[in-house]
N, C-alpha and C positions, 0 to 999 in steps of 0.2 A: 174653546179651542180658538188660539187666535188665527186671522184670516191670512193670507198670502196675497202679496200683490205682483204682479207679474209686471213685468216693467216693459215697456214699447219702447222702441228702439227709431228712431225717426226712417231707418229702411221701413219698418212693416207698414209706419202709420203712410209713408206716403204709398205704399202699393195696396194698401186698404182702400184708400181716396182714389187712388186711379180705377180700381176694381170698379167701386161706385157709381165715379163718373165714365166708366165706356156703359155698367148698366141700365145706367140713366138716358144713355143717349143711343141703346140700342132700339131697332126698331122694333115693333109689337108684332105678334102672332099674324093680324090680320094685315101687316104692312107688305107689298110687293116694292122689287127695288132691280136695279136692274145691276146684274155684276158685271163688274168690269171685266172685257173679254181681252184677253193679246189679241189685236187683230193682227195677223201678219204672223204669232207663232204656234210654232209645230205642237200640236194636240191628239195624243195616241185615243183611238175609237176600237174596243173589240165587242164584235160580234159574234155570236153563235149561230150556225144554223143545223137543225136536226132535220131528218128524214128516214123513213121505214120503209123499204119495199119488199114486194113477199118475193118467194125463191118458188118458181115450178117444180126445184125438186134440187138434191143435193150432190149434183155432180161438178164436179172443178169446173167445168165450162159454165156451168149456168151461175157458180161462185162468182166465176172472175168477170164474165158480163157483168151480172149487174151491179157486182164492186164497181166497174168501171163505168155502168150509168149512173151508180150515185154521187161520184168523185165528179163527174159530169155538171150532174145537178149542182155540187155544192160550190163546183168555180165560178159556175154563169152568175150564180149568187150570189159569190163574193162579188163577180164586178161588176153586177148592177147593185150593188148598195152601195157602191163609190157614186153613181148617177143620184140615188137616194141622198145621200150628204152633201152634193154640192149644189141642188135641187134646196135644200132644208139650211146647213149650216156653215157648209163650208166651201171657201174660195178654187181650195185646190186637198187632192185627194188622190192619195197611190197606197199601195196595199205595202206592208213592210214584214208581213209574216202570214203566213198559211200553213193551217195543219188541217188534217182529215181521218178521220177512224171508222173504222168501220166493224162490227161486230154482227155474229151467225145467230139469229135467235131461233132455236129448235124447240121450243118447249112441251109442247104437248098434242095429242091431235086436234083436240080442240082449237087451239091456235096454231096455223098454217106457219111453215119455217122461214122467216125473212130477215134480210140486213137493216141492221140501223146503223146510221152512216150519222156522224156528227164533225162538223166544220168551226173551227173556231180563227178565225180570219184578225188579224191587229192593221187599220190603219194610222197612218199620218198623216195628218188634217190640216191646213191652215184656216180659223175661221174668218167667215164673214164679217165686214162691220157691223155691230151690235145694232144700227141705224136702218139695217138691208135687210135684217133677217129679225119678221114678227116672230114672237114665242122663244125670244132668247131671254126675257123678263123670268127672275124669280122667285119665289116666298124661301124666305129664311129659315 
């Protein structure tokens, strides 16, 4: 059976060779590197926060308290994690989206009936200089 010869085309051979040489020059498993950060641009950060609390009992009053303690809970939250980020990574920090849910869990009497309240908060961030802020180095 005779053989086939596939013919290279000088496109493939040179993106062969470039393949090669970025492989060659990537760094290894055990190399840390520090990535280049925008300092100065805007960088979306979201965060989740959850929370469980029980319900004394199933009346619309005692619903909407402590719906409204846990929406409570989950703002203070959001705005001390803006102190957490500018604290760790970042210059400057404002909230650009907030949502909040909250759900009745009634399940059984062995578990008592309580709300789970969940926060999913998006900032906008400008980071630090990569120079200001340890533990912004990192493995590939």
């Amino acid at each position: 059976m005779p053989r086939k010869h596939r013919r290279t085309t000088p496109l493939m051979a040179a993106v062969a060779a470039a393949g090669l040489v970025l492989a060659a020059a990537g760094p290894t498993s055990a190399d840390v590197m520090a990535m280049p950060m925008q300092v100065g641009g805007m960088v979306n950060v979201n965060v989740s926060f959850n929370t469980q609390l029980p319900l004394a009992d199933m009346s619309d009053k005692t619903l909407a308290a402590t719906q409204k303690r846990g929406r409570i809970f989950v703002y203070n939250m959001a705005k001390e994690e803006c102190a957490v980020l500018l604290s760790t990574i970042a210059a400057s920090c404002r909230i650009a989206n907030l949502s909040v849910s909250a759900q009745v869990r009634n399940q059984n009497n062995a578990n008592p009936a309580s709300i789970y309240l969940n926060g999913n908060v998006r900032y906008m961030i400008t980071l630090k200089d990569a120079g200001a802020s340890p533990g912004l180095a990192v493995k590939p």
